[in-house]
C-alpha positions in Angstrom: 15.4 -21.3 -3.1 12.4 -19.0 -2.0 14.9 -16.0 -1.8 16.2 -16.7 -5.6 12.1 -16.5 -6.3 11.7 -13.8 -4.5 14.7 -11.6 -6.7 13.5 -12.9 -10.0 10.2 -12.2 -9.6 11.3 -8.5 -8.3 13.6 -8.2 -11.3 10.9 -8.7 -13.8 8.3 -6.3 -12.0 11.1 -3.7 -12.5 11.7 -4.4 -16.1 8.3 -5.3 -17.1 7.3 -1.4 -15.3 10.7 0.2 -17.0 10.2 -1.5 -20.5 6.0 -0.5 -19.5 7.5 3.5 -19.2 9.7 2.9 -22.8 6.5 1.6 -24.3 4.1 4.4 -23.2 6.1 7.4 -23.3 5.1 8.9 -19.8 8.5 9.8 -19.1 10.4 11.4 -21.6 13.0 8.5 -23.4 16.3 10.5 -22.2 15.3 9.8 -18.9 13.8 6.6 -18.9 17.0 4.8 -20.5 18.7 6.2 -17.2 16.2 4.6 -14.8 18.6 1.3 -14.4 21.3 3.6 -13.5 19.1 5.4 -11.2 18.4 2.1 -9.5 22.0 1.2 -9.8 23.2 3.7 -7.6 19.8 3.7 -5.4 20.4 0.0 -4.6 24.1 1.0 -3.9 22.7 3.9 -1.0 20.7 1.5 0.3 23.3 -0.6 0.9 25.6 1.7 2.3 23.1 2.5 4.7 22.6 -0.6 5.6 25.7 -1.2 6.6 26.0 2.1 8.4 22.9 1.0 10.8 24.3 -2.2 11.2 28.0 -0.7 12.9 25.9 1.9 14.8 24.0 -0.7 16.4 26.5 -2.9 16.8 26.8 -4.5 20.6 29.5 -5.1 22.4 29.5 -8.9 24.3 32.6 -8.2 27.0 31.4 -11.8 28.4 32.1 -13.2 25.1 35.5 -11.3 24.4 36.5 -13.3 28.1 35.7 -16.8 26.4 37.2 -15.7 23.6 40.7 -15.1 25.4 40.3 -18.1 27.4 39.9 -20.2 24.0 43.5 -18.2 23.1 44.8 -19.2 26.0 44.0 -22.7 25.8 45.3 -23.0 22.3 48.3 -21.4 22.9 48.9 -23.8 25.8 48.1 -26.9 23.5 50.3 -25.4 20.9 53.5 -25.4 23.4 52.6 -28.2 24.5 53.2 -29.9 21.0 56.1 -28.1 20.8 55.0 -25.2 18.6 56.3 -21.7 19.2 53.2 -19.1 19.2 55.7 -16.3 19.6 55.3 -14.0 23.7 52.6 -13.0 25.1 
């Protein structure tokens, strides 16, 4: 519930500043009707790039990948056992 809070409450900063910029004319209008756009495609970057740092740090866990194949093992075992074909090795 705190992270729902936590995006409403940044929603309405950003509209009560954009609808702040319409009101007061600091920017001209052309470009202030394009500032959800703008964030639009900012928010989009940011996720991209996100994502990009997240496979570039990415570890590898070998020790895992071994229980991993052991659990694969053991289930194809179980399957055969029950008389299930899991296709060759």
């Amino acid at each position: 519930m705190k992270h729902i809070v936590k995006i409403i409450a940044l929603l309405v900063a950003i509209s009560s500043v954009w609808i702040g910029l319409l009101q007061a004319s600091i920017i001209p209008c052309s470009n202030t009707w394009l500032l959800p756009v703008y964030l639009i495609i900012l928010l989009g970057c940011y996720g991209l790039l996100m994502v990009g740092i997240g496979l570039i740090q990415f570890r590898t866990c070998p020790h895992e990948a071994i229980l991993l194949q052991q659990d694969v093992i053991e289930a194809k075992e179980f399957l055969k056992a029950k008389g299930v074909d899991v296709g060759s090795d």
